[in-house]
Backbone as CSV, one residue per row, in Angstrom:
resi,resn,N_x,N_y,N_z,CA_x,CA_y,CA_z,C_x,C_y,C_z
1,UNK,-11.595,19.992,66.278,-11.849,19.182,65.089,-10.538,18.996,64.325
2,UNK,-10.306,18.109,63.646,-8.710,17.480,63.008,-9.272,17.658,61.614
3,UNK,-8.311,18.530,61.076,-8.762,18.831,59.850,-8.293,17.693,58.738
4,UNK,-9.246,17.199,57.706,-9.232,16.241,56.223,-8.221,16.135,56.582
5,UNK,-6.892,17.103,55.864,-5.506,16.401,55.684,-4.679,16.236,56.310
6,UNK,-4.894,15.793,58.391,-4.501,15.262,58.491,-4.847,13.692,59.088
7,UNK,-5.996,13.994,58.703,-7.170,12.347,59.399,-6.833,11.754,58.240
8,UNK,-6.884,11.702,56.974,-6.891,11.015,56.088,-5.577,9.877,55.551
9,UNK,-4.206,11.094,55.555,-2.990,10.115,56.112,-3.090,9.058,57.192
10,UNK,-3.152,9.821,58.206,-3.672,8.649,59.502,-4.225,7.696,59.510
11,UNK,-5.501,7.840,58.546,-6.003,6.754,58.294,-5.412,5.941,57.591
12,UNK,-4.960,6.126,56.562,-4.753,5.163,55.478,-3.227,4.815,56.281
13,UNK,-2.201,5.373,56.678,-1.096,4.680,57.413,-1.959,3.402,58.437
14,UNK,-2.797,3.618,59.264,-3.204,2.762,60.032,-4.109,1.480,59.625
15,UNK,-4.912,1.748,58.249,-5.622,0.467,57.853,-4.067,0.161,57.121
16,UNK,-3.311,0.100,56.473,-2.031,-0.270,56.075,-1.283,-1.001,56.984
17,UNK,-1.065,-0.469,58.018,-0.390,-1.458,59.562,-1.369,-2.819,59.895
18,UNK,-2.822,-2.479,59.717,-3.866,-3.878,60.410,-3.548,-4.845,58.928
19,UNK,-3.292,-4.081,57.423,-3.533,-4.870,56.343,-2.121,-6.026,56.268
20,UNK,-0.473,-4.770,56.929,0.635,-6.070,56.572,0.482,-6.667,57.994
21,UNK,-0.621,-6.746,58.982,-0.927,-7.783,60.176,-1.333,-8.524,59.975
22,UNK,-2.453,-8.567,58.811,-3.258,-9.735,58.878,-4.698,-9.592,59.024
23,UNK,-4.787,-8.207,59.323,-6.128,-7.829,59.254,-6.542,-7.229,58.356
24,UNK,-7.318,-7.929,57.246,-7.465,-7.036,55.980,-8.609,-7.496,55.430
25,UNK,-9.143,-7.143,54.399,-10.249,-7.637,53.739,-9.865,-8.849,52.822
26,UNK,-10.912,-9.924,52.795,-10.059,-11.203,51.410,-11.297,-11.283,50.818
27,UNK,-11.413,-10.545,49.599,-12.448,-11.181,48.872,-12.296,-11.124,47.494
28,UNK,-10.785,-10.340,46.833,-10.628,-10.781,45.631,-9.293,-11.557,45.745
29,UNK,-9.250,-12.123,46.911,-7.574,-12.914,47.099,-6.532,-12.864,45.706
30,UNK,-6.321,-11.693,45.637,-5.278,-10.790,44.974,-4.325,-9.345,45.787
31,UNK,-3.852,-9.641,46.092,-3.135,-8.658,47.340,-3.134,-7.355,47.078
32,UNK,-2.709,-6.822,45.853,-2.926,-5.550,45.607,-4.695,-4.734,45.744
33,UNK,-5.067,-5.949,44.828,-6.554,-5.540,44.882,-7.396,-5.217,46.791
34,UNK,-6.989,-6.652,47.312,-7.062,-6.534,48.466,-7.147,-5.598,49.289
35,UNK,-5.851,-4.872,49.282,-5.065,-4.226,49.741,-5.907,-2.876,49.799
36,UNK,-6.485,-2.207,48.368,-6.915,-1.336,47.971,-8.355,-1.285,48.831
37,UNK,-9.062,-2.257,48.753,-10.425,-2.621,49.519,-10.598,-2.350,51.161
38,UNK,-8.892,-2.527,51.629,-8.715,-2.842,52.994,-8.510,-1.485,53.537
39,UNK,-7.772,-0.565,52.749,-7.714,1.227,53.099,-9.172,1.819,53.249
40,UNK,-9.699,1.346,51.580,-11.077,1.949,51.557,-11.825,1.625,52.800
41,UNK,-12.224,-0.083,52.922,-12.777,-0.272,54.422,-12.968,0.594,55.449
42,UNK,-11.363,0.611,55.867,-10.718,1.430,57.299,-11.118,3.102,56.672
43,UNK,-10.929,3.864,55.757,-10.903,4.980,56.115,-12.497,5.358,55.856
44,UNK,-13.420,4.684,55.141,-14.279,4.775,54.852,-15.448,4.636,56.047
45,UNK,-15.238,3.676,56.983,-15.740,3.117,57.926,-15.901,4.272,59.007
46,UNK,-14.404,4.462,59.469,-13.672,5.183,60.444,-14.684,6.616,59.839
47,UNK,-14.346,7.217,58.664,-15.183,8.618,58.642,-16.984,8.532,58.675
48,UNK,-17.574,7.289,58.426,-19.095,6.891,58.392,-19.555,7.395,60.083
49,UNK,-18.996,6.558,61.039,-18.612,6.838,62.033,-18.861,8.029,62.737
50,UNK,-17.561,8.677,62.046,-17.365,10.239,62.330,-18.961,10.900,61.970
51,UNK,-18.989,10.868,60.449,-20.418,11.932,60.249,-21.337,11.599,61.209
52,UNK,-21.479,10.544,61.648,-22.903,10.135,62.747,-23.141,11.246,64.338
53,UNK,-21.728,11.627,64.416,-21.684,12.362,65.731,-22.177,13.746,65.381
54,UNK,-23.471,13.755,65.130,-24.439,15.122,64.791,-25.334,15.257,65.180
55,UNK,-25.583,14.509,66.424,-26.628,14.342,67.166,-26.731,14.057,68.499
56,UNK,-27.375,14.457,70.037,-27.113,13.576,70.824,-27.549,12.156,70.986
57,UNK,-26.249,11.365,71.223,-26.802,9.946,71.305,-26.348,9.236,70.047
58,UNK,-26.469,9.827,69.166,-26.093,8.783,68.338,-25.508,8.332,67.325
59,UNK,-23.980,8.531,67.565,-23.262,8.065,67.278,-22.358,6.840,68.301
60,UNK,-22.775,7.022,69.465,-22.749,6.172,70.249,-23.270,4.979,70.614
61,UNK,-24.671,5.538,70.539,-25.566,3.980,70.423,-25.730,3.352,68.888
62,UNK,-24.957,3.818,67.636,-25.218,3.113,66.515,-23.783,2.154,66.615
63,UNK,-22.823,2.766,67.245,-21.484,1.811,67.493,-21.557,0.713,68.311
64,UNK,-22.360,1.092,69.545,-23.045,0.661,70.605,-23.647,-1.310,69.754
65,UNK,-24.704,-0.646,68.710,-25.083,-1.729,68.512,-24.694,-2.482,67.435
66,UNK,-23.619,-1.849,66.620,-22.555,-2.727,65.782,-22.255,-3.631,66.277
67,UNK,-21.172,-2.918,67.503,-19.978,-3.981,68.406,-21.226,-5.021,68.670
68,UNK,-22.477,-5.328,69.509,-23.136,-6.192,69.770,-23.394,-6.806,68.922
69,UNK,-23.876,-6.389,67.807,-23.930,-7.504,66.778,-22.616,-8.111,66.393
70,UNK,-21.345,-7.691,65.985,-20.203,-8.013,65.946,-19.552,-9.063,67.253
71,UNK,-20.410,-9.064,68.535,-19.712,-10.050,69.364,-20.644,-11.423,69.029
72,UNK,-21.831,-10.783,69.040,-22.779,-12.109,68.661,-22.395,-13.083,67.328
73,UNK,-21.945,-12.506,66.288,-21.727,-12.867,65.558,-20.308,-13.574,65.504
74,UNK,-19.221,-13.144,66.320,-17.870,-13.747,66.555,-17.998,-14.792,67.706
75,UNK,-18.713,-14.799,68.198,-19.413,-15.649,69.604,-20.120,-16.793,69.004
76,UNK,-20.716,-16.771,67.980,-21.630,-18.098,67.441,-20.534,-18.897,66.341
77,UNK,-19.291,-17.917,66.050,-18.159,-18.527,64.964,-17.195,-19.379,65.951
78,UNK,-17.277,-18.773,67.481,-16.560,-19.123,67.940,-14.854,-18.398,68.433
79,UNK,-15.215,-17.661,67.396,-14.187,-16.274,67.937,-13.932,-15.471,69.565
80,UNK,-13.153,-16.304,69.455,-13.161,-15.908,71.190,-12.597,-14.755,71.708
81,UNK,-11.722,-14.085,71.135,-10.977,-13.076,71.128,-11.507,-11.818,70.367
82,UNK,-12.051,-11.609,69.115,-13.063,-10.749,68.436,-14.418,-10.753,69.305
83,UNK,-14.785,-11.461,69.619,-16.272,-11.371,71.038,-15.384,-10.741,71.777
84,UNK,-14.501,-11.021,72.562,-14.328,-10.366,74.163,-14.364,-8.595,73.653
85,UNK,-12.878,-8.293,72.255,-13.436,-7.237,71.889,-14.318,-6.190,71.580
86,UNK,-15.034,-6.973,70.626,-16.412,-6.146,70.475,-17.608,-6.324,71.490
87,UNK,-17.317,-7.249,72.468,-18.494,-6.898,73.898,-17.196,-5.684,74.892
88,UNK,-16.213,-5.741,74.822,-15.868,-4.435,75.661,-15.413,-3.063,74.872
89,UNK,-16.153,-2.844,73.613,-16.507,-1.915,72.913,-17.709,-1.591,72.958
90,UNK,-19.079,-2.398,72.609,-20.040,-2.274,73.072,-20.286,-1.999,74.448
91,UNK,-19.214,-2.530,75.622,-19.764,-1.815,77.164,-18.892,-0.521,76.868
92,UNK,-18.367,-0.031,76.418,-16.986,1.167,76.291,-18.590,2.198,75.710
93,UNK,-19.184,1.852,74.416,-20.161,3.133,73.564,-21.470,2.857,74.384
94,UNK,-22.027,1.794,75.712,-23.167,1.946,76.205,-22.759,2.593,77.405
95,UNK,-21.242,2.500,77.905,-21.223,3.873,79.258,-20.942,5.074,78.903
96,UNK,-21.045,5.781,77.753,-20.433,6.857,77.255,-21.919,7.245,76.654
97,UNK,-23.120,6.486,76.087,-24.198,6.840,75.634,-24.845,7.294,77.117
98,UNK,-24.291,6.734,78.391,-25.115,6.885,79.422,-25.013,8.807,79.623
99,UNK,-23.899,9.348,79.375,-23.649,10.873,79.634,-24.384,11.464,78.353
100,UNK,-24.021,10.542,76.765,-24.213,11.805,76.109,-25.731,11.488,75.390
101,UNK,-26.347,10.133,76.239,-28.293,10.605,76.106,-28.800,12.232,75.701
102,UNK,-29.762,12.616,75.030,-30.452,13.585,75.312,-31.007,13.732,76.313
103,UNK,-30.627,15.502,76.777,-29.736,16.118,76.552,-28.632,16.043,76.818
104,UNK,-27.331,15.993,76.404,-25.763,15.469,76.106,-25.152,16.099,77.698
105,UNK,-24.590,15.072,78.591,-23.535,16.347,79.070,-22.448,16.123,79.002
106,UNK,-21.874,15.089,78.086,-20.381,15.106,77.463,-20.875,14.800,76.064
107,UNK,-19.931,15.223,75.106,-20.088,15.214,73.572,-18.550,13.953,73.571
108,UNK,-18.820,13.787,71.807,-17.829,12.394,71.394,-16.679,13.440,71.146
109,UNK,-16.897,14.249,70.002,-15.625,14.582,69.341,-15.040,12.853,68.518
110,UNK,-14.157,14.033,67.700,-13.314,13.302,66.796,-12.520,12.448,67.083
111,UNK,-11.875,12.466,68.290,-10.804,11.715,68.851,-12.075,10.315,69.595
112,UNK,-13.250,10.828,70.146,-14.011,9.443,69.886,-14.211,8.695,68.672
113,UNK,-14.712,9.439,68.008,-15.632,8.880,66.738,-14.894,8.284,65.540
114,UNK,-13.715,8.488,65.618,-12.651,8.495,64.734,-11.990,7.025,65.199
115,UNK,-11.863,6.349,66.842,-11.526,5.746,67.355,-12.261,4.549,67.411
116,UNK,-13.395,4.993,67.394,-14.983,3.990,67.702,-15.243,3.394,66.302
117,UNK,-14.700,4.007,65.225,-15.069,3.419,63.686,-14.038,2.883,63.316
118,UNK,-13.215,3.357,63.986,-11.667,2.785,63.319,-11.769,1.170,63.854
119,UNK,-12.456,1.058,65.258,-12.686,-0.151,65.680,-13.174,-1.285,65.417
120,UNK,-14.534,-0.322,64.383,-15.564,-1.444,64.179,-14.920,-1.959,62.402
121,UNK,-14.257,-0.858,61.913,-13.713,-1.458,60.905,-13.119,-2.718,60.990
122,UNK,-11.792,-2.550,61.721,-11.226,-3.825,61.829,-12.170,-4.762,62.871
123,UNK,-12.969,-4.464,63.604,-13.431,-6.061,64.063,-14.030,-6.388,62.958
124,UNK,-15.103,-5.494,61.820,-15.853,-6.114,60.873,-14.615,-7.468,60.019
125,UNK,-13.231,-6.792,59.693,-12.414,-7.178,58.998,-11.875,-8.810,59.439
126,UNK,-11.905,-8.455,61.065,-11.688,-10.342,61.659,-12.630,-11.208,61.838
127,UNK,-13.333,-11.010,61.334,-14.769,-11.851,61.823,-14.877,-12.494,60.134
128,UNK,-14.823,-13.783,60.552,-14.343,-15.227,59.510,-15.602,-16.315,59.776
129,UNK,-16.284,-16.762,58.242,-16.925,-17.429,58.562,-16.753,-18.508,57.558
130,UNK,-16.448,-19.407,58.240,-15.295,-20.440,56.755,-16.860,-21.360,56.395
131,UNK,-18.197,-20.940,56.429,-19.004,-21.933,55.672,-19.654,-20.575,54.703
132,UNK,-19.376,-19.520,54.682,-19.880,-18.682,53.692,-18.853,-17.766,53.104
133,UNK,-17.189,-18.328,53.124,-16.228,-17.511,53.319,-16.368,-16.100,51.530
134,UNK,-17.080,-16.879,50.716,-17.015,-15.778,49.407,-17.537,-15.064,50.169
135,UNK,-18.720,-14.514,50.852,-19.429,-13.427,51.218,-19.345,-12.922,52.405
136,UNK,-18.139,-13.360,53.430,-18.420,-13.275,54.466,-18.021,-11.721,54.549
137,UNK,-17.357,-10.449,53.829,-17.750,-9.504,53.995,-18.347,-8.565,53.717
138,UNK,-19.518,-9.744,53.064,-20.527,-8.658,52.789,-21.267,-8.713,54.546
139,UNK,-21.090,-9.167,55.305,-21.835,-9.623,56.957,-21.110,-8.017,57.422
140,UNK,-19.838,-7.550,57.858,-19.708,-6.022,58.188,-20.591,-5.126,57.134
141,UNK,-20.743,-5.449,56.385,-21.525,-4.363,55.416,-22.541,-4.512,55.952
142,UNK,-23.184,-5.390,55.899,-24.680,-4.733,56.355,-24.681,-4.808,57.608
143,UNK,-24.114,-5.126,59.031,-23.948,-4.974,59.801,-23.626,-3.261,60.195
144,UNK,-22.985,-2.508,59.175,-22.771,-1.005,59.476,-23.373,-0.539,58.297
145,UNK,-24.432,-0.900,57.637,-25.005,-0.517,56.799,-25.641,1.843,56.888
146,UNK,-26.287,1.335,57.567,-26.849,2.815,57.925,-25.431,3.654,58.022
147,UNK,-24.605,3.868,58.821,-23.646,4.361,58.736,-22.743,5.015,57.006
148,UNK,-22.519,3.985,56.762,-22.247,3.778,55.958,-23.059,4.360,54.551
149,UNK,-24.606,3.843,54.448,-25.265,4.800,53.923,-25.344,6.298,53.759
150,UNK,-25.619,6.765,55.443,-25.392,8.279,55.106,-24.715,8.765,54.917
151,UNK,-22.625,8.044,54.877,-21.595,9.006,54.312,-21.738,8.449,52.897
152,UNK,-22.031,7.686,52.043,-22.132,7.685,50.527,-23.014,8.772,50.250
153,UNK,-24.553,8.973,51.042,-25.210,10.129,50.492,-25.016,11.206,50.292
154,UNK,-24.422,11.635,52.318,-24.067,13.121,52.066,-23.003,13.241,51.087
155,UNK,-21.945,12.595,50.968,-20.568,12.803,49.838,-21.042,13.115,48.835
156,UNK,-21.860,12.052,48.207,-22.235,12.771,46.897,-23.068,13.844,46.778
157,UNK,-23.647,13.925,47.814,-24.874,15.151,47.575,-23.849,16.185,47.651
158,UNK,-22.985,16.641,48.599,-21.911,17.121,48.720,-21.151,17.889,47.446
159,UNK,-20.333,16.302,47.081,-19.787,16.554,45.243,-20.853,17.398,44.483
160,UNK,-21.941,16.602,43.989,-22.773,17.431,43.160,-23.211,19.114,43.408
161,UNK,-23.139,19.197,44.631,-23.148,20.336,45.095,-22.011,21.524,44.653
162,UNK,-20.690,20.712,44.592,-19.531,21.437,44.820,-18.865,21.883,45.899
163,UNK,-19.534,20.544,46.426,-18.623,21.186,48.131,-17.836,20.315,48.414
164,UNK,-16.629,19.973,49.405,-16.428,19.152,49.773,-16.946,18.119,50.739
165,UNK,-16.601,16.644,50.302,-17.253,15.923,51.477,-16.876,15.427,52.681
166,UNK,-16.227,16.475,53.034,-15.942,16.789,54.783,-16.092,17.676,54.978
167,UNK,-16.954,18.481,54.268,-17.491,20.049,54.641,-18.798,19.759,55.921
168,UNK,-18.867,20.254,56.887,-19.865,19.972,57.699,-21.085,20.363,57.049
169,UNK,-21.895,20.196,57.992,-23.631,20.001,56.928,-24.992,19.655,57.596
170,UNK,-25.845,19.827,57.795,-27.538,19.381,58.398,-27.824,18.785,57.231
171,UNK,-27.352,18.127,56.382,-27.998,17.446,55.232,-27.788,15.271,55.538
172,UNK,-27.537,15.029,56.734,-27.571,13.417,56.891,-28.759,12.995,57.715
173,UNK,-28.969,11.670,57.294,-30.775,11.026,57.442,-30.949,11.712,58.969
174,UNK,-30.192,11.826,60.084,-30.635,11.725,61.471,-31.185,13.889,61.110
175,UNK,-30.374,14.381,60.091,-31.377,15.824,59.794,-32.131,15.931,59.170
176,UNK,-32.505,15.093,57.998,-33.489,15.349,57.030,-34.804,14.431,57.636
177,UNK,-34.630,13.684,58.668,-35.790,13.336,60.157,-36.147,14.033,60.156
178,UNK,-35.649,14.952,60.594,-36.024,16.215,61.832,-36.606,17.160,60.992
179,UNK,-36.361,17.224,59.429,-36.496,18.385,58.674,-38.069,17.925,58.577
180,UNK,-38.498,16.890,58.334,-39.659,16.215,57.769,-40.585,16.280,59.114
181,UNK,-40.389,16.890,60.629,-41.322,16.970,61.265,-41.217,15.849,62.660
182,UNK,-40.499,14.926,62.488,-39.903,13.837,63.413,-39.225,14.621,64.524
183,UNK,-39.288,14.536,66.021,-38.296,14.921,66.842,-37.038,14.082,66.756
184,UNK,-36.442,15.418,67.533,-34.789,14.686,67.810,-34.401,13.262,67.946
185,UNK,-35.256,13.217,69.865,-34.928,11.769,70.323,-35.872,10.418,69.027
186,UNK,-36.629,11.065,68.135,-37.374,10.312,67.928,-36.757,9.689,66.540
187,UNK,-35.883,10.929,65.727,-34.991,10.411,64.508,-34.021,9.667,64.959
188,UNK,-33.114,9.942,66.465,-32.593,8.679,66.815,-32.616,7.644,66.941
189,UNK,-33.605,7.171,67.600,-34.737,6.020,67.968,-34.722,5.319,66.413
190,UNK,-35.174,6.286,65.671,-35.363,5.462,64.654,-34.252,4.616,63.415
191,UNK,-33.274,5.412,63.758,-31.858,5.342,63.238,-31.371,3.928,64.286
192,UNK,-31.795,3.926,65.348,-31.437,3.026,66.215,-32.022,1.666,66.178
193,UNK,-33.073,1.829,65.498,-33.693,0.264,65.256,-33.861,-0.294,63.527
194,UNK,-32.838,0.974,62.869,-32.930,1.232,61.422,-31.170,-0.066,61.413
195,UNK,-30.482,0.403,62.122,-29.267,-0.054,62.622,-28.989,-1.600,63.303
196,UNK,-30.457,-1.789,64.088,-30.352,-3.593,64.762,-30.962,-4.361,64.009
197,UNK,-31.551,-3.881,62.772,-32.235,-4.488,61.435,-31.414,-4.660,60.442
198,UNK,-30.541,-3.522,60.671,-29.616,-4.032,59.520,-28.003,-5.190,60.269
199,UNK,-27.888,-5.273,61.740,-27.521,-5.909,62.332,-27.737,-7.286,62.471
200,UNK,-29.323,-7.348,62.573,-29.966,-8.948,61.947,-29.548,-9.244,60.941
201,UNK,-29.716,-8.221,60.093,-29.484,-9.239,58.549,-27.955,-9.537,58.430
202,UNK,-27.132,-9.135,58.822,-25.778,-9.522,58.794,-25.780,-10.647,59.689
203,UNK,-26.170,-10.936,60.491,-26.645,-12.178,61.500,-27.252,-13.736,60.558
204,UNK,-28.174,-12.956,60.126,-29.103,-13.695,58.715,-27.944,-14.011,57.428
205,UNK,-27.022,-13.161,56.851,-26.580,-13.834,56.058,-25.294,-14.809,56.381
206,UNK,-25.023,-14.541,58.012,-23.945,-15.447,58.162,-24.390,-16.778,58.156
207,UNK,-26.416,-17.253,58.978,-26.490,-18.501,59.566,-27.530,-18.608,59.107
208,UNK,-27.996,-17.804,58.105,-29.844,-18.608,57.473,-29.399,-20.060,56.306
């Protein structure tokens, strides 16, 4: 495991390299402001990601069905180059879900999960839709919605706690499933179609 301080530099050096590329967030087209949005994105994303790998299966198949929504969605813009990506990310997290199905016989680790979010950050970040361009990133948001959800929860539940929020924990939705009486494969499952719903609607607000 790579401890907080030194994932966190990393991160923010690396959404910093995609931001003076060109890959960044534009939605207060003010550069500084920008700028600030475009770290948060990337490191925020990249660790959502991370917390998901607490389970077998799924943190794989929730990336799994990002990238698919993310090609579909760069595929109907016409993005020809963001599709080829995020369909050979999506085949990259559906041959890697094939081992670590329940029961797992390879695990992600950090050096996956860390890699797999860092990904979907920036594809969320290139994916341009010049007939809804004010909102077009709110479409990665709810596209990685769930994700994303359970690291705002646990963090704060976390803070309020007094712990830190990269302290490990059984306190994120795919445990408090399981706490409530739901099986394993079955809080996945459900996280998994909690995830292509919130995939539609990012679909929905690009083309309704």
């Amino acid at each position: 495991v790579v401890p907080g301080w030194i994932k966190v530099p990393v991160e923010i050096a690396v959404a910093l390299a995609l931001f003076w590329s060109g890959i960044r967030v534009r939605l207060l087209h003010k550069e500084a402001l920008d700028l600030v949005l475009t770290v948060g994105w990337v490191v925020g994303v990249t660790n959502a990601v991370n917390y998901q790998d607490n389970m077998d299966g799924l943190s794989s198949g929730i990336v799994a069905i990002a990238a698919a929504c993310f090609a579909v969605l760069a595929g109907l813009s016409h993005q020809v180059l963001v599709a080829s990506l995020a369909a050979a990310l999506t085949g990259c997290a559906l041959g890697f879900l094939w081992g670590n199905r329940p029961p797992a016989r390879i695990f992600m680790g950090d050096a996956g999960s860390l890699f797999l979010g860092f990904m979907l950050a920036a594809l969320g970040m290139a994916l341009h839709f010049r007939n809804i361009e004010r909102v077009t990133f709110f479409v990665p948001v709810a596209v990685l919605a769930i994700p994303v959800l359970d690291a705002l929860m646990v963090s704060t539940s976390r803070v309020l706690r007094g712990l830190s929020p990269i302290t490990p924990g059984r306190d994120h939705i795919s445990h408090r499933l399981v706490r409530i009486g739901i099986p394993s494969s079955a809080a996945v499952g459900i996280i998994y179609f909690a995830s292509a719903s919130c995939g539609w609607l990012g679909v929905v607000i690009a083309y309704a």
